[in-house]
N, CA, C and O of each residue as an XYZ file, in Angstrom:
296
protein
N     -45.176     13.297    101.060
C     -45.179     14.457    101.915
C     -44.650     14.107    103.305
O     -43.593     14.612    103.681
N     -45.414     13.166    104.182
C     -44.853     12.594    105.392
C     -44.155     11.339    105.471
O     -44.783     10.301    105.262
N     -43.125     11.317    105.705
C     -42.715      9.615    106.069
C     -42.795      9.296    107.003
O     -42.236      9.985    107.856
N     -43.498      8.118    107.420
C     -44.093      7.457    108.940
C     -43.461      6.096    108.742
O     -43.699      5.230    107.900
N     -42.530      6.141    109.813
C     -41.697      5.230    110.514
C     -42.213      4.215    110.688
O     -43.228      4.371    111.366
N     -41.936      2.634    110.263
C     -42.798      1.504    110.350
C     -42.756      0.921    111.700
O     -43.115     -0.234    111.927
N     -42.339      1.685    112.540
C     -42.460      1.128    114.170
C     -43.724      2.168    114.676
O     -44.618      1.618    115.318
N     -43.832      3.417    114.464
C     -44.659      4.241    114.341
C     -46.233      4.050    113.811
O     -47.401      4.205    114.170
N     -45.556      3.680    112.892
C     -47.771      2.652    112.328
C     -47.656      1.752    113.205
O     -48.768      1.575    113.700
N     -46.879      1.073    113.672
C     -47.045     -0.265    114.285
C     -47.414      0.195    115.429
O     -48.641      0.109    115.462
N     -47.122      0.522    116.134
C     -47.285      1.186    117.479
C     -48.603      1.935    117.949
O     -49.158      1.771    119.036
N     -49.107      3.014    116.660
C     -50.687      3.389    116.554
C     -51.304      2.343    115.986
O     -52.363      2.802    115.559
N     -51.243      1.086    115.713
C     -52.346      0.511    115.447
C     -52.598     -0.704    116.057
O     -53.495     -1.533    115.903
N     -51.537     -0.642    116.850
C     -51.236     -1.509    118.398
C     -52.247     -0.757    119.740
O     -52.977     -1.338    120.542
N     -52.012      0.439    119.632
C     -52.323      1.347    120.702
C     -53.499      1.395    120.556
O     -54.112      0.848    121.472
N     -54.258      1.933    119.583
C     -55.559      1.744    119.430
C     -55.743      0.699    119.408
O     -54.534      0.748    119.638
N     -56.039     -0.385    119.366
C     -56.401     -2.271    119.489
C     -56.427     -2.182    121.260
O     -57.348     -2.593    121.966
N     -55.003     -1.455    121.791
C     -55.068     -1.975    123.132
C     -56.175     -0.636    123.907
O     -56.918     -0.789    124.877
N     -56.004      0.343    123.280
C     -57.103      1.275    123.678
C     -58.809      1.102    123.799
O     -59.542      1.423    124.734
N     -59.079      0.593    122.748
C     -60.316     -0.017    122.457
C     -60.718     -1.415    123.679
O     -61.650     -1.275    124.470
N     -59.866     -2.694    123.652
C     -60.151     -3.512    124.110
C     -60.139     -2.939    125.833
O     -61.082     -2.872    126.622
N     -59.328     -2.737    125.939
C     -59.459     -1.857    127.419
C     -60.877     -0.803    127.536
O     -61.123     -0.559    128.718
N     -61.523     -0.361    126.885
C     -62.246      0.980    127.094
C     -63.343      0.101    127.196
O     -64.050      0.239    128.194
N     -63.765     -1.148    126.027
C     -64.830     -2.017    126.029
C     -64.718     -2.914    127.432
O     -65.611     -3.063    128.266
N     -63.510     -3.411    127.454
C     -63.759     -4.362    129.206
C     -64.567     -3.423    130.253
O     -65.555     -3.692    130.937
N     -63.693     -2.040    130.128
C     -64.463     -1.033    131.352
C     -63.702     -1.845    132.652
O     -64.518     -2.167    133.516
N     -62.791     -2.097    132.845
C     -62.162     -2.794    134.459
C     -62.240     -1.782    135.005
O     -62.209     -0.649    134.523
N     -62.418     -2.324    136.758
C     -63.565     -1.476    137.575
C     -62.307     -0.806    138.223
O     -62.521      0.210    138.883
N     -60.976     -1.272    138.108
C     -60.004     -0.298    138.951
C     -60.270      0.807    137.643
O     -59.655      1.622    138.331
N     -60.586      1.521    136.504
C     -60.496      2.858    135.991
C     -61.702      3.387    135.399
O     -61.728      4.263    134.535
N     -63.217      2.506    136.175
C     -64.530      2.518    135.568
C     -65.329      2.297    136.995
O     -65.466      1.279    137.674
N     -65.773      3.556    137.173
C     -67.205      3.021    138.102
C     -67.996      2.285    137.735
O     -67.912      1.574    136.734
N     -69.101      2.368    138.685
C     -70.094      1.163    138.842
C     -71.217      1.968    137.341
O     -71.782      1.413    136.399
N     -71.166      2.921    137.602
C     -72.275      3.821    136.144
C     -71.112      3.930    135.237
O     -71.000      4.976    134.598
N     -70.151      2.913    135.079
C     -69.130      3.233    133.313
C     -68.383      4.530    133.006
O     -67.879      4.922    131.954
N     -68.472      5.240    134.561
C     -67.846      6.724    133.831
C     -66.390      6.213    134.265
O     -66.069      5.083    134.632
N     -65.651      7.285    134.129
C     -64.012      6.911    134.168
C     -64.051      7.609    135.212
O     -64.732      8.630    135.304
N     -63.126      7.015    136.380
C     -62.550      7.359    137.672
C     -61.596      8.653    137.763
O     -60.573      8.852    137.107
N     -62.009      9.243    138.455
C     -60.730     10.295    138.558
C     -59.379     10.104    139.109
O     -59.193      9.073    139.756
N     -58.374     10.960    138.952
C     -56.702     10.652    139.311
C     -57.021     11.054    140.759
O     -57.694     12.053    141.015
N     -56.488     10.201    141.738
C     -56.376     10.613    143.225
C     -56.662      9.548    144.184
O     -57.207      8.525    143.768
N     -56.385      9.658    145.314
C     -56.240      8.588    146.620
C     -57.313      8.243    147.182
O     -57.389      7.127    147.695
N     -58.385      9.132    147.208
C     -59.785      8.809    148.142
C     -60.645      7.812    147.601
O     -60.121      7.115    146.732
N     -61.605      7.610    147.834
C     -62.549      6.549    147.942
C     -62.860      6.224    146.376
O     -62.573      5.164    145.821
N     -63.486      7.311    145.789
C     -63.938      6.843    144.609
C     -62.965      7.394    143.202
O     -63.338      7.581    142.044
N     -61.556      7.566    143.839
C     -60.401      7.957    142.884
C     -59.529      6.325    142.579
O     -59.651      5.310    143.265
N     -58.963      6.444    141.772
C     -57.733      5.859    141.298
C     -56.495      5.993    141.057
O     -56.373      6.812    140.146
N     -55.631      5.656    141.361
C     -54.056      5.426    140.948
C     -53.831      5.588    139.219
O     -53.045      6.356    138.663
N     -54.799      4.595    138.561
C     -54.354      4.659    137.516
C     -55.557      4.703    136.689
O     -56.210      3.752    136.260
N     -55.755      5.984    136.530
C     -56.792      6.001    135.730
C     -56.581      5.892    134.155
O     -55.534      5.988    133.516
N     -57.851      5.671    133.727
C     -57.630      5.320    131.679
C     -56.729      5.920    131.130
O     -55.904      5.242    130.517
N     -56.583      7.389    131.164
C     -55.727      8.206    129.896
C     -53.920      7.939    130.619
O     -52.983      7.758    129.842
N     -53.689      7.964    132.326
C     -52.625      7.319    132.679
C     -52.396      5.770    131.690
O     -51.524      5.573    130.844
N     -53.107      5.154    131.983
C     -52.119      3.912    131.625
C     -52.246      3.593    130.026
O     -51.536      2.752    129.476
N     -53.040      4.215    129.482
C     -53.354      4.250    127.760
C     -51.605      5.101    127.250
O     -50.952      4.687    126.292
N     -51.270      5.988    127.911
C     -50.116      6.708    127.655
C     -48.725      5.930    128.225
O     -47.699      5.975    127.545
N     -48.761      5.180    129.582
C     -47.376      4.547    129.347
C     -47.426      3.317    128.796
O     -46.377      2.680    128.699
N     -48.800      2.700    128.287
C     -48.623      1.333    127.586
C     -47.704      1.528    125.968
O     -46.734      1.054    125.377
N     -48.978      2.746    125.765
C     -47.822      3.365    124.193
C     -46.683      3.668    124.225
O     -46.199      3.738    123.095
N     -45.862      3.935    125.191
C     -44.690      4.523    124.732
C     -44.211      3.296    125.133
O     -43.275      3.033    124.378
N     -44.424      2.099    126.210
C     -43.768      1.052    126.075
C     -43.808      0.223    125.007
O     -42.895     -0.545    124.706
N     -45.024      0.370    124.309
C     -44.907     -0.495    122.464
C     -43.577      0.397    121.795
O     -42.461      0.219    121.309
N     -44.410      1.326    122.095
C     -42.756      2.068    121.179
C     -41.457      2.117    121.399
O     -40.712      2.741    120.643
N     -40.993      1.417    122.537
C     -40.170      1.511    122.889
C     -39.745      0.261    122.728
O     -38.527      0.308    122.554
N     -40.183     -0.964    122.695
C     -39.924     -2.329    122.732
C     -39.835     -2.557    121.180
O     -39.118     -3.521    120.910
N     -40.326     -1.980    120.191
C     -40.809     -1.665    118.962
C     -39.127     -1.110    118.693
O     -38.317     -1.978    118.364
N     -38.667      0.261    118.834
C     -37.120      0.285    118.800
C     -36.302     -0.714    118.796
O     -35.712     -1.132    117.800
N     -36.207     -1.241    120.142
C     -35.154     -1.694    120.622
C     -35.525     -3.177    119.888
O     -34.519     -3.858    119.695
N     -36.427     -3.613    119.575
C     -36.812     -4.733    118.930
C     -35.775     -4.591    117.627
O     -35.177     -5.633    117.355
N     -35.610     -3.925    117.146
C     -34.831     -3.846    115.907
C     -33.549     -3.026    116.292
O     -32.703     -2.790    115.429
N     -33.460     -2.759    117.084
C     -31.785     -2.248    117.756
C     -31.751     -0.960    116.448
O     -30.936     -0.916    115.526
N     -32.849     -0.016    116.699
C     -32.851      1.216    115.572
C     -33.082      1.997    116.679
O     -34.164      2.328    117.165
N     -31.793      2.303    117.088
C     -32.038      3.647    118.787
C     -31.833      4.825    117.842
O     -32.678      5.712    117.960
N     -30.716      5.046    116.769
C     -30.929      6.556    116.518
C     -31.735      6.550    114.872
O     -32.060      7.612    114.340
């Protein structure tokens, strides 16, 4: 029914591994001191890069290195 692209599994089961190990560290630049997740913004108790930011350009950089890894652009 679906065909899923073997850079595509690779990539979700990369992403989740790097999703998980990140969410369990909890690093304090995208985790307060009570474990909740930081909000997007400049002030005191905001962040630059909060969890769902950098969970989204890490994936598309697997996927993208994942392409070009095999020189399969189209």
């Amino acid at each position: 029914m679906f065909d899923f692209d073997e850079n595509l599994v690779m990539t979700l089961i990369f992403y989740l591994g790097f999703c998980y190990v990140l969410y369990m560290h909890k690093h304090p630049i995208m985790f307060d001191k009570d474990d909740n997740f930081k909000c997007f913004g400049l002030n005191k108790n905001e962040t630059v890069f909060p969890y769902w930011l950098v969970i989204t350009i890490v994936g598309l950089f697997i996927y993208t290195y994942l392409v070009i890894r095999e020189k399969d652009y189209l």
